[in-house]
C-alpha positions in Angstrom: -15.8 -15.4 25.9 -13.7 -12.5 26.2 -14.6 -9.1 25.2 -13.6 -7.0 21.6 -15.1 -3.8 23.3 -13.1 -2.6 26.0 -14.7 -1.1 28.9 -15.0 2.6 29.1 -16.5 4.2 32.1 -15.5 7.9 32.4 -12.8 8.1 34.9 -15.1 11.3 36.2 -18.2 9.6 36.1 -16.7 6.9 38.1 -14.9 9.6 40.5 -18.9 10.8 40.7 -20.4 7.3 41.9 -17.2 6.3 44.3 -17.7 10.0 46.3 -21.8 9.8 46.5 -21.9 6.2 47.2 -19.4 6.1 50.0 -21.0 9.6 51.6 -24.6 7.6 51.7 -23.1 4.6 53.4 -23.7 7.2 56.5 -26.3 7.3 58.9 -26.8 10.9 58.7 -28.1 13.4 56.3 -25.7 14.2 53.1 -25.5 17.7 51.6 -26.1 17.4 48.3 -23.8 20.8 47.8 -20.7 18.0 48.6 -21.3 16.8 45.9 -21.5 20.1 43.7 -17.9 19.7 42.9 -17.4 16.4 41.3 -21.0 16.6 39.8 -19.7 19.6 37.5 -16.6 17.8 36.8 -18.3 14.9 35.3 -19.1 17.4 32.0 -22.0 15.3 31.5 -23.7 15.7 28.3 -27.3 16.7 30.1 -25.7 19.6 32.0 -23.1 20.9 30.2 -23.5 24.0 31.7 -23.0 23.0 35.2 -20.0 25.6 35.8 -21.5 28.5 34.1 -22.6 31.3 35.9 -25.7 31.3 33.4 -28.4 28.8 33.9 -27.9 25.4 31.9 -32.1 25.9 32.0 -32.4 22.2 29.7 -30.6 20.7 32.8 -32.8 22.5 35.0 -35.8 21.7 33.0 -34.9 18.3 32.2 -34.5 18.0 36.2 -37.5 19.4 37.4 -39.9 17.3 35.3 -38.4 14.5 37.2 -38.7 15.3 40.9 -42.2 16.2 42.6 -43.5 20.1 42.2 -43.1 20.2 46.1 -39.2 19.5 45.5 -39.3 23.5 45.8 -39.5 23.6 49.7 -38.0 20.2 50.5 -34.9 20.2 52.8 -34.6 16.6 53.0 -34.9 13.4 50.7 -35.1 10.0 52.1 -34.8 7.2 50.1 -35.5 3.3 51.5 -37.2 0.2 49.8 -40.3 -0.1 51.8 -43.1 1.2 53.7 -41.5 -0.8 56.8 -38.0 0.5 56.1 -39.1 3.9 56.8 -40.9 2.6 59.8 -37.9 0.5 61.4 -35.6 4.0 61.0 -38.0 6.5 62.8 -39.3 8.3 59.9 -43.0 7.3 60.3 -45.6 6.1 58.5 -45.3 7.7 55.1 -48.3 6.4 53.5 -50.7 8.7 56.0 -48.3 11.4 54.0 -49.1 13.2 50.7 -48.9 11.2 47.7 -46.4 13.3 45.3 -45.7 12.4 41.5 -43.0 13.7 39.0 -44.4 14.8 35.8 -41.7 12.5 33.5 -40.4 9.9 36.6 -42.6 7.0 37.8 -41.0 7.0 41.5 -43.6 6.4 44.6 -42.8 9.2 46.8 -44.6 10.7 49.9 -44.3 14.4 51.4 -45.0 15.2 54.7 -46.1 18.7 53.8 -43.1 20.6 55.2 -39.9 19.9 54.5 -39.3 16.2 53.9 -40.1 13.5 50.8 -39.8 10.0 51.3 -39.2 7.9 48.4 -39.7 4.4 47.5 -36.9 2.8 45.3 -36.4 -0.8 44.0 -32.9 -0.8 43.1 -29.6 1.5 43.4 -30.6 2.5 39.7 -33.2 4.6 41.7 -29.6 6.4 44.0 -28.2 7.1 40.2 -31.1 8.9 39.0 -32.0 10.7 42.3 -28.8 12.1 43.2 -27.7 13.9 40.3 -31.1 14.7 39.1 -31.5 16.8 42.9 -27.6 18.1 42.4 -28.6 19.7 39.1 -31.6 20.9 40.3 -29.6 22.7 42.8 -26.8 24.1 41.1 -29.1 25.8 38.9 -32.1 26.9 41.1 -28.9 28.5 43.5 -27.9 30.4 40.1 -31.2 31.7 39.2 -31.8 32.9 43.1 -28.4 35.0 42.4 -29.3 36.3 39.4 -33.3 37.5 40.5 -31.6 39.1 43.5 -29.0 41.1 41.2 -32.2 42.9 39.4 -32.3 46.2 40.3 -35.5 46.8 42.0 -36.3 43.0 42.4 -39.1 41.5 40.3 -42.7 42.2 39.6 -45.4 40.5 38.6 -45.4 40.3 34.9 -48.1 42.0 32.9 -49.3 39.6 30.2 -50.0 42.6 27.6 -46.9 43.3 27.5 -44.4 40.9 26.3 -41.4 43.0 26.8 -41.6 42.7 30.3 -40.7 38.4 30.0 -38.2 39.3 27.7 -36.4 41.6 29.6 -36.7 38.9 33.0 -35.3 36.4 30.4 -32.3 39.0 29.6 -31.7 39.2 33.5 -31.6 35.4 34.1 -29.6 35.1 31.3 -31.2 32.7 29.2 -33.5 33.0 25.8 -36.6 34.2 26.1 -37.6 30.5 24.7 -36.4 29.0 28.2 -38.5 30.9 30.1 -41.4 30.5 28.0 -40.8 26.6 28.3 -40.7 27.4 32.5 -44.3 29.4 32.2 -45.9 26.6 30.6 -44.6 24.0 32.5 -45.4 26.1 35.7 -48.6 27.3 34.4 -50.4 29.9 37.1 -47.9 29.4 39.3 -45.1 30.7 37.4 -45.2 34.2 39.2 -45.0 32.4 42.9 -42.0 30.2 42.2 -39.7 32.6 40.7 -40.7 34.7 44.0 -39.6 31.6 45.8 -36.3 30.8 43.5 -35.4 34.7 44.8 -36.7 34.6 48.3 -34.1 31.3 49.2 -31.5 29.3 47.9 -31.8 25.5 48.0 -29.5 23.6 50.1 -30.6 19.7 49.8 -29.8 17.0 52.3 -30.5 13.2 51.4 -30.4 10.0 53.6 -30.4 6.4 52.5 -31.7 4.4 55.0 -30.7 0.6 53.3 -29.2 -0.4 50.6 -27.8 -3.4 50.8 -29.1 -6.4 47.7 -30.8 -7.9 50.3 -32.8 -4.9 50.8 -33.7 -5.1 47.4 -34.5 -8.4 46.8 -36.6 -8.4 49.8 -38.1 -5.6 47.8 -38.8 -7.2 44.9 -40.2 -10.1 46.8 -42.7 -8.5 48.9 -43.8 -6.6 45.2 -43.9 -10.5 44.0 -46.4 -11.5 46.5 -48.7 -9.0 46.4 -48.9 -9.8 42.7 -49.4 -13.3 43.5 -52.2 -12.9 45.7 -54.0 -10.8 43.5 -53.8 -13.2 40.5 -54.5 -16.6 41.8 -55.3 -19.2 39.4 -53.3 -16.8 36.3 -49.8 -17.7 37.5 -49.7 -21.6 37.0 -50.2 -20.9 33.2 -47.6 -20.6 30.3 -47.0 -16.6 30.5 -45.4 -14.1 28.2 -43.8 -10.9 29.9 -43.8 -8.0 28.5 -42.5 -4.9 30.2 -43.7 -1.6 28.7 -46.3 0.7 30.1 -50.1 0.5 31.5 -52.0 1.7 28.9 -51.3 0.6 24.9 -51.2 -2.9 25.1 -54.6 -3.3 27.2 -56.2 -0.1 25.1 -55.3 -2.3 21.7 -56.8 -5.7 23.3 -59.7 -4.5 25.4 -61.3 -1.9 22.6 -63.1 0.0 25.7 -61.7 3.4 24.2 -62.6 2.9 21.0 -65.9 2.1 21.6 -66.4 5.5 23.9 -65.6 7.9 20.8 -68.2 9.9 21.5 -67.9 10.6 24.8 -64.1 11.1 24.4 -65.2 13.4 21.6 -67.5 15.6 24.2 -64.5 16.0 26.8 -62.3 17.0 23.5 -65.2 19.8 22.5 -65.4 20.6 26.6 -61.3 20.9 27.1 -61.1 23.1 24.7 -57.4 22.6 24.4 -56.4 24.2 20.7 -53.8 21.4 20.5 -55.9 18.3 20.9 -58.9 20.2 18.8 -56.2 21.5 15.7 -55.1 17.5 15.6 -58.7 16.2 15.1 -59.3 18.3 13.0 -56.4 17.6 11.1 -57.2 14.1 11.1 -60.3 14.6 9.9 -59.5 16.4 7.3 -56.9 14.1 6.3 -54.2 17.3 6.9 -52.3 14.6 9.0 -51.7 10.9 8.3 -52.2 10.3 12.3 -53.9 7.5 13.5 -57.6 7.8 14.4 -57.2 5.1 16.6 -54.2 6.0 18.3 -56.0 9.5 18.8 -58.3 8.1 20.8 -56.4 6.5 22.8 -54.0 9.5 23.5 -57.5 11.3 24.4 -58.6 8.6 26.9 -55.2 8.8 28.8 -55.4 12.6 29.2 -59.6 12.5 29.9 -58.6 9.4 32.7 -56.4 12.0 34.8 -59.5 14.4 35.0 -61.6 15.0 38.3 -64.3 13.7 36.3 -63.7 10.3 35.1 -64.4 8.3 38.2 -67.6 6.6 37.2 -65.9 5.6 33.3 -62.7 4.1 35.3 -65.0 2.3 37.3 -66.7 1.1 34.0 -63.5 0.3 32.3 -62.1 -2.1 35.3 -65.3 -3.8 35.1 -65.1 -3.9 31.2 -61.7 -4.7 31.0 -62.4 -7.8 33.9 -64.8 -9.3 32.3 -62.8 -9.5 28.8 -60.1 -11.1 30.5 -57.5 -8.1 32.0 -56.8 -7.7 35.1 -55.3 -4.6 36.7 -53.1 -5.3 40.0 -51.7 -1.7 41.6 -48.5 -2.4 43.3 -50.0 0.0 46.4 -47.7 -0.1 49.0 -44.5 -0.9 47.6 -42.2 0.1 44.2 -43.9 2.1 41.4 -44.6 -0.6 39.3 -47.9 -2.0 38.3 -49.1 -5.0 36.6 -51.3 -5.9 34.3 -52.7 -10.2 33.4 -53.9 -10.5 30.2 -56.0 -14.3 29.5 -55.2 -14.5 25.7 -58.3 -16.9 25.3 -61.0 -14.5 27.4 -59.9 -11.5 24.8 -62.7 -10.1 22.3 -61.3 -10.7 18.7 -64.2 -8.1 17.5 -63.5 -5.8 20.0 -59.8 -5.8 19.5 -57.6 -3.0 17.4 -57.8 -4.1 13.7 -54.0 -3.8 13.6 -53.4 -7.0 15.7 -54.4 -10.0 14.4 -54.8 -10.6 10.0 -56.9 -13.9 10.4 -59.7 -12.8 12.8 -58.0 -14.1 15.9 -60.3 -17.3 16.2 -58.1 -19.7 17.4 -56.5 -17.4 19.9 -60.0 -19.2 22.6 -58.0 -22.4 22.6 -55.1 -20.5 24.2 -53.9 -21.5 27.6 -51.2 -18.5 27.8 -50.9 -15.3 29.6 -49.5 -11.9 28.9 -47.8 -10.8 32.4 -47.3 -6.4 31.1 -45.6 -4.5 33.7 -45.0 -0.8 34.1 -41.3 -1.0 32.7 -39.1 -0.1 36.0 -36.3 1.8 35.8 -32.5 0.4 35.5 -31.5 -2.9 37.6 -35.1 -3.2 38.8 -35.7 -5.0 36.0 -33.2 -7.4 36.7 -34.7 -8.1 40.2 -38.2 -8.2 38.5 -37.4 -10.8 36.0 -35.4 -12.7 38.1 -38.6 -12.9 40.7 -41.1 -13.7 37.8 -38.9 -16.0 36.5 -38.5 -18.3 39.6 -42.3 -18.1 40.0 -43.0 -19.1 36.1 -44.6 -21.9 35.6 -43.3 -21.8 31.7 -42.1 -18.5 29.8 -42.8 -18.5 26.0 -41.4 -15.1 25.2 -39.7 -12.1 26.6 -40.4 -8.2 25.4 -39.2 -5.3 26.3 -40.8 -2.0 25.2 -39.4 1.1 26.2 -37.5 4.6 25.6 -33.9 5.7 24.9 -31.8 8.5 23.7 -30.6 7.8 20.0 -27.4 9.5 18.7 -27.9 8.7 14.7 -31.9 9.1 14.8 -34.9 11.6 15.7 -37.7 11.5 18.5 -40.6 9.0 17.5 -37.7 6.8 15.7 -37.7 2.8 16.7 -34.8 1.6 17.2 -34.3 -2.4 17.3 -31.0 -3.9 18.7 -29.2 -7.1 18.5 -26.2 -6.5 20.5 -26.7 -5.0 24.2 -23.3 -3.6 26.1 -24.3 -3.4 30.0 -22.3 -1.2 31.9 -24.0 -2.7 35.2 -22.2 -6.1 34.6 -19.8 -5.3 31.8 -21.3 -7.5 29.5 -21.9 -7.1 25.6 -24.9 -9.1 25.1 -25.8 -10.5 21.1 -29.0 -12.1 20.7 -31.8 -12.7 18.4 -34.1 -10.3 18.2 -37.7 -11.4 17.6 -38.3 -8.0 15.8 -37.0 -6.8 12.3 -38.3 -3.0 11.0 -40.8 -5.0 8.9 -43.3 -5.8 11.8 -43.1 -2.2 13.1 -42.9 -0.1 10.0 -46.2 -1.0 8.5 -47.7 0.9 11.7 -45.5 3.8 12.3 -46.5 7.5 10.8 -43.9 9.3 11.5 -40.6 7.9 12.4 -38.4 6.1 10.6 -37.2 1.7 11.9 -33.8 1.5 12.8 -32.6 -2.2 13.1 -29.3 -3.9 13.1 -28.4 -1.6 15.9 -26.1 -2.0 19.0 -27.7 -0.5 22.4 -25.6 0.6 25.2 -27.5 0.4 29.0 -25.9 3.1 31.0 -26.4 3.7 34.5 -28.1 7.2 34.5 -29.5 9.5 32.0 -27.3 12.4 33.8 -24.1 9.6 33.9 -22.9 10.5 30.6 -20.0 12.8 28.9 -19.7 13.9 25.3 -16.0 11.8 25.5 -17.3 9.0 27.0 -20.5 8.6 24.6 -18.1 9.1 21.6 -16.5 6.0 22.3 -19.4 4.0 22.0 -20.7 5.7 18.9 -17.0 5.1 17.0 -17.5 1.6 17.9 -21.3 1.8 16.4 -23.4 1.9 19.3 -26.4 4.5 19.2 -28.9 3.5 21.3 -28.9 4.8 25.2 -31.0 3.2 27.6 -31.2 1.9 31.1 -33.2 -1.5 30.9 -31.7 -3.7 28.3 -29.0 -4.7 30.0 -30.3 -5.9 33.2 -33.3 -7.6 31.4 -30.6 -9.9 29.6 -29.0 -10.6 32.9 -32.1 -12.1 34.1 -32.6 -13.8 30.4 -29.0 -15.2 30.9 -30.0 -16.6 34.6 -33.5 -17.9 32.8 -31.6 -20.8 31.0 -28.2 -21.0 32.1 -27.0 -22.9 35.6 -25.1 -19.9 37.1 -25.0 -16.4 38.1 -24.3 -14.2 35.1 -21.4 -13.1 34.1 -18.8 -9.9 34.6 -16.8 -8.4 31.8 -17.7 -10.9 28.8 -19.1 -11.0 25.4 -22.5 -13.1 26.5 -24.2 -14.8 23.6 -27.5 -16.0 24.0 -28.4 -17.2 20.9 -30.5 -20.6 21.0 -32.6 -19.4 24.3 -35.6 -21.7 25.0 -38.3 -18.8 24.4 -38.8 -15.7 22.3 -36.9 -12.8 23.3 -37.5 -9.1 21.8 -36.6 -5.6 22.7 -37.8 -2.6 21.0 -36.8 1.0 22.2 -38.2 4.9 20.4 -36.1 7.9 20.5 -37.8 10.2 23.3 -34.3 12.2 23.3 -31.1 12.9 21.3 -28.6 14.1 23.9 -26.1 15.4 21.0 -29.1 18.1 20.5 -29.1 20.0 23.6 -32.6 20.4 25.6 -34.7 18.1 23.1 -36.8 15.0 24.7 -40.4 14.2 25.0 -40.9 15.6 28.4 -40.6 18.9 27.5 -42.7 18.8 24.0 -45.9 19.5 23.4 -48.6 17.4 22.0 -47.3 15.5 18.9 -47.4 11.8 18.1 -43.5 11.8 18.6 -44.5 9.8 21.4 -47.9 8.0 20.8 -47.0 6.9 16.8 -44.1 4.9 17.9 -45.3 3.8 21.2 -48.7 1.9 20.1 -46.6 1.0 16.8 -44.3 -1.3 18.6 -46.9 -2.2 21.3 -48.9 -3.5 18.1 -45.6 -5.5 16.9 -45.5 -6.9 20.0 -48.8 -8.2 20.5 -49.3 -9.1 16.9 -46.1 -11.4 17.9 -47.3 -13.0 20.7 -50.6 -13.8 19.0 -48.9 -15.4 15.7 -46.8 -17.3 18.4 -49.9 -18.5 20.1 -51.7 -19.8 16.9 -49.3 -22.0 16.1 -48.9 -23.5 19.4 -52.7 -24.6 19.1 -52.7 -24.8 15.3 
């Protein structure tokens, strides 16, 4: 079909991916400050500051949540698609490394406790985030380093009676006192040694890509595949629905294992002592707030599980959780992205949220169907994912895709729900029927507000945009930014059609074989500089519309599944 929306790219965003692709074809090390240049030229709409000689600090923030706390004294960056990769090339065996995590990025990544990360990627959506995530990191840590070594004296350590003295370090770095409140918190106790180390060196990046052919990735993807495989004999031969969103709601609604722990969830609450957590219980309580009890609990048992402590109740849970019918599958040694089996008939309909299922869930034991949940990947990883899980399929009844996006009409914690998808991985403007309309998710959302009828645009990096280039799509009515969408209906296309899809076309794929939905929530709104959910504090921004779509979804699936064996 040919296309009504004409294709767009920014000619500087494209300038931007020619010049760092083409330097990481090399079989040396890159210097990131190459690319320094053309990164600022881009304009893009997360660091618009990029030329300034004051810090752009949401860029810097909005950076630094996504690359491991040790990026501070890395030199180099490695990127490759599997343990053995990184083997073949000479750089060792990084799994006898440090594990190292980003705070907002899912990316398996290794440090070697000097100067060198290693990181794991499953597609070249993994090259589009990394690279200009470490050039703005750069740019601005290099500013700041000027700027602490222009204060007269040099610093000192701050004295926390006196708040003058962070507001007059704030007026030196040129930025609002806010900013630098935002870096204390995120840096905690070691906010004092890291602006000592942003003034005792600059940063001057290299980065290396050791393959990166499709190949690469596929074998990737495939080695991912098996691992699964072995891991969930006897599941696979079965009539599955996949559903790619995240490693904790859907399994926390179905299993019940947190909700039946109140109380000792309540104890770590009283023991945490974190005024946040106790102010929003007791809000609830008092009926202050309309929050969820239930979705409390579960926000508690996420934070509680990533405590020292909680060993012995994650043992509990797996066993729990095993023995109504989930099974948890770590991908280990390859991409960051875990997997969850879920045998509809082996679930507890008593134990179950009372949000899923309106007629007790009885008939759900005659089901012979699966729930395949993954730990959503990041851009054309999901394309390679479905693809795999698709040729492996014995028969797929649905398709659901759960995850976040930047809105440009909306708030944080709105839903948006699309029916037309332009990819700018393959060009394509996708239309397709949704499974989901704002009456299965409003009845469960608190806060936010159901946006459907919407048009989604997949782009190929958060930091890949410019205010010109975004305005296009919004004239043309698209308000939903994401990085999944479109490489999910790729693999949907390829699911029932005889051929590769298709470059540059209006794709319609109305009258698919199986149930397809795709719900997103508004964890940024780039035309408001600095806001997104991995720089606010506790709120239900991103717990309300998470576990309100998870319930849509699930409450799908099982209304789906009754009628197959009514």
């Amino acid at each position: 079909m040919e296309r009504t929306v004409p294709y767009t790219a920014s000619e500087e965003v494209e300038l931007y991916l020619r010049t760092y692709y083409s330097l990481l074809r090399s079989t040396s090390e890159v210097q990131i400050r190459t690319l320094e240049e053309v990164h600022s030229g881009m304009n893009s709409l997360l660091h618009t500051g990029a030329r300034s000689e004051s810090p752009d600090m949401s860029a810097f923030i909005y950076s630094l949540l996504r690359l491991p706390d040790c990026i501070q004294h890395v030199r180099t960056i490695v990127l490759g698609q599997s343990t053995k990769v990184f083997l073949r090339e000479g750089i060792g065996d990084i799994e006898a490394w440090q594990v190292v995590t980003a705070r907002a990025r899912r990316r398996r990544c290794y440090y070697n406790g000097t100067d060198t990360i290693a990181c794991i990627i499953a597609s070249r959506s993994d090259i589009d985030d990394v690279v200009p995530m470490l050039t703005a990191y750069q740019i601005e840590w290099n500013k700041l380093h000027w700027l602490l070594n222009r204060i007269p004296g040099g610093i000192k350590r701050l004295d926390p009676d006196d708040p003058t003295q962070l507001e007059s370090l704030a007026g030196e770095l040129r930025m609002s006192l806010d900013d630098l409140i935002r870096l204390q918190v995120i840096w905690e106790d070691d906010f004092y040694e890291i602006i000592q180390n942003i003034a005792a060196k600059s940063v001057s990046f290299h980065i290396r890509l050791l393959s990166g052919s499709l190949s690469d990735y596929r074998r990737a993807t495939h080695a991912w595949w098996q691992h699964i495989e072995k891991k969930a004999k006897g599941f696979l031969d079965r009539p599955i629905y996949f559903v790619s969103s995240n490693t904790h709601s859907l399994v926390n609604l179905v299993s019940g294992f947190a909700l039946q722990h109140r109380d000792e969830l309540l104890g770590y609450l009283e023991n945490s002592k974190d005024p946040n957590l106790l102010q929003e219980w007791f809000d609830i309580l008092q009926e202050n707030v309309p929050s969820s009890k239930e979705n409390f609990f579960y926000y508690l048992f996420k934070k509680y599980l990533q405590t020292p402590s909680s060993a012995e109740v994650r043992k509990v849970r797996d066993e729990y959780e095993q023995a109504c019918g989930v099974i948890r599958i770590d991908s280990e040694h390859f991409f960051d992205v875990d997997v969850q089996i879920i045998d509809i008939a082996k679930l507890d309909a008593g134990s179950m949220d009372e949000r899923l299922c309106d007629s007790g869930g009885e008939c759900l034991t005659e089901s012979d169907a699966i729930i395949i949940n993954i730990d959503y990947p990041l851009g054309l990883g999901a394309y390679h994912i479905l693809s795999k899980v698709s040729e492996h399929a014995n028969e797929v009844l649905g398709v659901y895709i759960l995850g976040k996006a930047a809105t440009l009409n909306g708030v944080i914690g709105d839903v948006m729900i699309a029916n037309v998808v332009h990819d700018e991985h393959s060009r394509n403007t996708y239309i397709f029927p949704n499974a989901f309309t704002a009456a299965d998710v409003a009845p469960y959302l608190v806060y936010g507000t159901v946006l459907d009828n919407q048009k989604s645009v997949t782009v190929r990096g958060t930091i890949l945009q410019n205010a010109d280039y975004m305005d296009v799509f919004y004239r043309e009515g698209y308000t939903d930014i994401e990085m999944e969408a479109g490489p999910y209906l790729s693999a949907v296309y390829e699911m029932f059609r005889p051929n590769r899809y298709p470059v540059d076309e209006i794709v319609n794929l109305y009258h698919i074989p199986f149930d397809l939905g795709l719900l997103h929530y508004a964890s940024d709104t780039p035309l408001s500089k600095g806001r997104n959910l991995g720089v606010s504090t506790l709120s239900y921004f991103g717990m309300d519309p998470t576990y309100a779509t998870s319930i849509a979804i699930l409450r799908r699936i099982f209304s789906l599944e009754e009628t197959r064996w009514r």
